[in-house]
N, C-alpha and C positions, 0 to 999 in steps of 0.2 A: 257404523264402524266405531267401536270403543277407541275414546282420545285418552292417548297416555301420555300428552305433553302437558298437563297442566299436574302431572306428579312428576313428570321430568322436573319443571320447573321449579317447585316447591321443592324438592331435593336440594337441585342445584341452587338454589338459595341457600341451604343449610350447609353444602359442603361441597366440592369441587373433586372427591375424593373418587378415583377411578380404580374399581377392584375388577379383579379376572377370574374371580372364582366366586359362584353364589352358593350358600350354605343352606338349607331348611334345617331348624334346629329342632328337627321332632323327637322323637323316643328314644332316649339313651343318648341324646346329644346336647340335651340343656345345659349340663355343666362345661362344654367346652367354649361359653361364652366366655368365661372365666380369665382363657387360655388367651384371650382375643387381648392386641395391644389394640384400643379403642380409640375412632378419633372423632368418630360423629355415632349418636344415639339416636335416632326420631321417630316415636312413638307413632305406630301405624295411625291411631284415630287423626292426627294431624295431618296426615298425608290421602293426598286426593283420590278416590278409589281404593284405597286399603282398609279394611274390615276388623274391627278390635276382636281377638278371638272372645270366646263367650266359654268357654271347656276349663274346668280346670288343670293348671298346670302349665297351661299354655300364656308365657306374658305377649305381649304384642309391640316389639318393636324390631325399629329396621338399626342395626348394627354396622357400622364403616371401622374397618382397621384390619391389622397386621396381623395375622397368624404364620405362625415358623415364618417372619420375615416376610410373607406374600401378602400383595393386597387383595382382600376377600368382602362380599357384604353378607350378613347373615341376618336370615328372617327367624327371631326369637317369637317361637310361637305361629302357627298355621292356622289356616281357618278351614273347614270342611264341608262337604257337600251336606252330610247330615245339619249340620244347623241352618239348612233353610237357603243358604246359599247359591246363587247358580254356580254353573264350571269356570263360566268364565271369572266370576268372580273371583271364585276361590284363584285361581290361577294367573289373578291381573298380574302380580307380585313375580312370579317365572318372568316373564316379556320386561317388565321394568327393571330387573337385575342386566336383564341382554341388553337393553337397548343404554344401562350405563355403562356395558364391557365387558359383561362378565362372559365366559367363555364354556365355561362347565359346570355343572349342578350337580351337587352332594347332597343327598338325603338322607331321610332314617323315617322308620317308624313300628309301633309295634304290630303283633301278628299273633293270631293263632296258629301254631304249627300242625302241619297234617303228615308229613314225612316222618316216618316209623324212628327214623335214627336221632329225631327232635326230641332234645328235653329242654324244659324249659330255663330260659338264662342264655342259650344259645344263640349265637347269631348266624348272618343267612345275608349272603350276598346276592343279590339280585342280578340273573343272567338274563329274563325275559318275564314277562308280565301279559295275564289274559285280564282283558277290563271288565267285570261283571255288573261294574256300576249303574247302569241302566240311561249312561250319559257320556257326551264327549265332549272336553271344551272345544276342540275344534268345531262342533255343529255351531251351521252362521257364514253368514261371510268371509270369509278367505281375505287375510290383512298382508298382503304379497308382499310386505317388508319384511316380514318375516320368516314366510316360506311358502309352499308347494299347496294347492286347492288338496292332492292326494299324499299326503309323505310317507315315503319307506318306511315301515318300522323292523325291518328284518335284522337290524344294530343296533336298537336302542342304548343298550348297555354297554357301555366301550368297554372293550377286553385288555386293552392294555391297562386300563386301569383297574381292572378288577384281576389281573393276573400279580403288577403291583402288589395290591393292598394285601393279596393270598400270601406271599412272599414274606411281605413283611408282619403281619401275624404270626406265621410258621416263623421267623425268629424272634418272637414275644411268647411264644408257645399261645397262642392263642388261637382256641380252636374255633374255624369259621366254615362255615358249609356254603354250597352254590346251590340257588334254586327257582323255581320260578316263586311268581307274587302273583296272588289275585286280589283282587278287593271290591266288599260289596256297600253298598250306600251307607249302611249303619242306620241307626246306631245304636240297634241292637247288635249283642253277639249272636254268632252261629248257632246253630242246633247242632246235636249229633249227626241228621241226615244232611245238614247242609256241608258240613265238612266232608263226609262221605263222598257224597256229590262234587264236590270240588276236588279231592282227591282222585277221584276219579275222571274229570276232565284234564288232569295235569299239572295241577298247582301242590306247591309243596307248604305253603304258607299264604294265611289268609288277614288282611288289612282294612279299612276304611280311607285311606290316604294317599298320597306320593304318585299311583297311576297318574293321575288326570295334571301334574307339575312335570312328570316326567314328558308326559306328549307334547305338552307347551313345550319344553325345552327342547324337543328333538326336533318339531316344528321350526323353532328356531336357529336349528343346529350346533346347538349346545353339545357337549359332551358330558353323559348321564354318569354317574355312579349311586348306588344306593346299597342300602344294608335294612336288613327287616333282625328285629332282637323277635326272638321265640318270648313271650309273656304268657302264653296258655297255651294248651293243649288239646288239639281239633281229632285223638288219636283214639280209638273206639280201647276203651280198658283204664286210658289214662285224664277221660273228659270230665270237668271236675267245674264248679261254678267259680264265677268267673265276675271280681267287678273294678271299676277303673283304679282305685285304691289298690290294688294288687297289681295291677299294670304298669302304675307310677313304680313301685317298691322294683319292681322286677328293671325297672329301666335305667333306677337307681344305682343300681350293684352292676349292671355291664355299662354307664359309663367309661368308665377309665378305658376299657379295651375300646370300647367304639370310637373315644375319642383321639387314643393313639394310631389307630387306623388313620382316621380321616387327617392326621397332623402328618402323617407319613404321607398321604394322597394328594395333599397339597403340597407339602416341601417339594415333589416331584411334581407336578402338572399345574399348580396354582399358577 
């Protein structure tokens, strides 16, 4: 059984600070650190169980404070299955956000879009998610503090908060789509036939990330919301080469709206 109390500990030395709402600061959402009134910083390699990312773009620290008045912690920078990582790994940091309080997880990340109506710059609400990853952090032992050996996933995605966030984009004019997410190990991108292929299973948008954070959280009864930003295009006429340097640029320019989203998703549920 993975011991999360000796990063409990190490925390609660640093700071006493109990937030309700956990943050992944993936794609399109670096710059809302900015936004954060700050009252404890601590660099993941310090903390017991947490993994410095190795990707660029990605910094690694664990963030305490105030956003729109709510108290939130946010993980600056993610670590991934593709670097070698196990699930659980990658996923210690979901469990440790819950077991200081937090109550809902907010994500992002980028995607290759495969839905015809995607251009790229768009974003993409996450209503359900197929895992193609070839892995689940739940495989293992079952830690009954924090939930079910089998858990539902037929609600991952709370709708009230994805009904929210629709709302409030539609009076930012900001145009947001609903869709499913897949995601595959990386870290390469897709092929034209793989996109195809996942088009054709049901996914509208294809990732490396966020899956395997969201299951930790649901497992622990969190409540999910996510956002995938379109950064390429998986669309047969519009498949064009693709490298992270373009992905950073693209996640660059829909900050602002993503992170007026997620400042609206908190002032309401944080």
């Amino acid at each position: 059984m993975i011991d999360y109390n000796k990063a409990i500990d190490f925390i609660r030395s640093k700071t006493k600070f109990e937030p309700q709402t956990g943050i992944v600061l993936g794609s399109g959402l670096g710059d809302i650190a900015k936004d954060i009134l700050v009252q404890c910083t601590i660099p993941y390699e310090e903390i017991p169980g947490f993994l410095k990312p190795t990707i660029q773009g990605h910094s690694g620290n664990l963030i305490f404070g105030y956003l729109c008045d709510k108290p939130i912690v946010a993980m600056q920078g993610r670590n991934h299955f593709y670097e070698g990582h196990s699930m659980q790994e990658i996923t210690f940091p979901i469990r440790i956000m819950k077991l200081l309080g937090a109550e809902t997880l907010i994500t992002s990340n980028a995607t290759g879009g495969m839905n015809e109506k995607f251009e790229i710059g768009d974003i993409m609400i996450v209503t359900d998610h197929i895992n193609m990853m070839g892995d689940n952090p739940l495989v293992g032992p079952n830690d009954e503090r924090f939930g079910t050996r089998f858990p539902d996933m037929s609600k991952v995605y709370n709708r009230e908060i994805i009904d929210h966030a629709k709302k409030e984009a539609l009076n930012k004019d900001i145009k947001v789509y609903e869709g499913v997410l897949t995601a595959l190990s990386g870290p390469t991108y897709e092929t034209p036939a793989e996109y195809r292929w996942l088009r054709t299973i049901g996914a509208d948008a294809v990732g490396m990330s966020t899956i395997p954070e969201v299951i930790v959280a649901n497992h622990c009864g969190m409540k999910c919301f996510s956002m995938s930003l379109v950064t390429d295009l998986g669309i047969q006429g519009k498949i064009v080469e693709i490298t992270h340097e373009m992905v950073q640029e693209e996640s660059a320019k829909a900050a602002p709206k993503m992170a007026y989203i997620v400042k609206k998703v908190v002032e309401k549920f944080g």
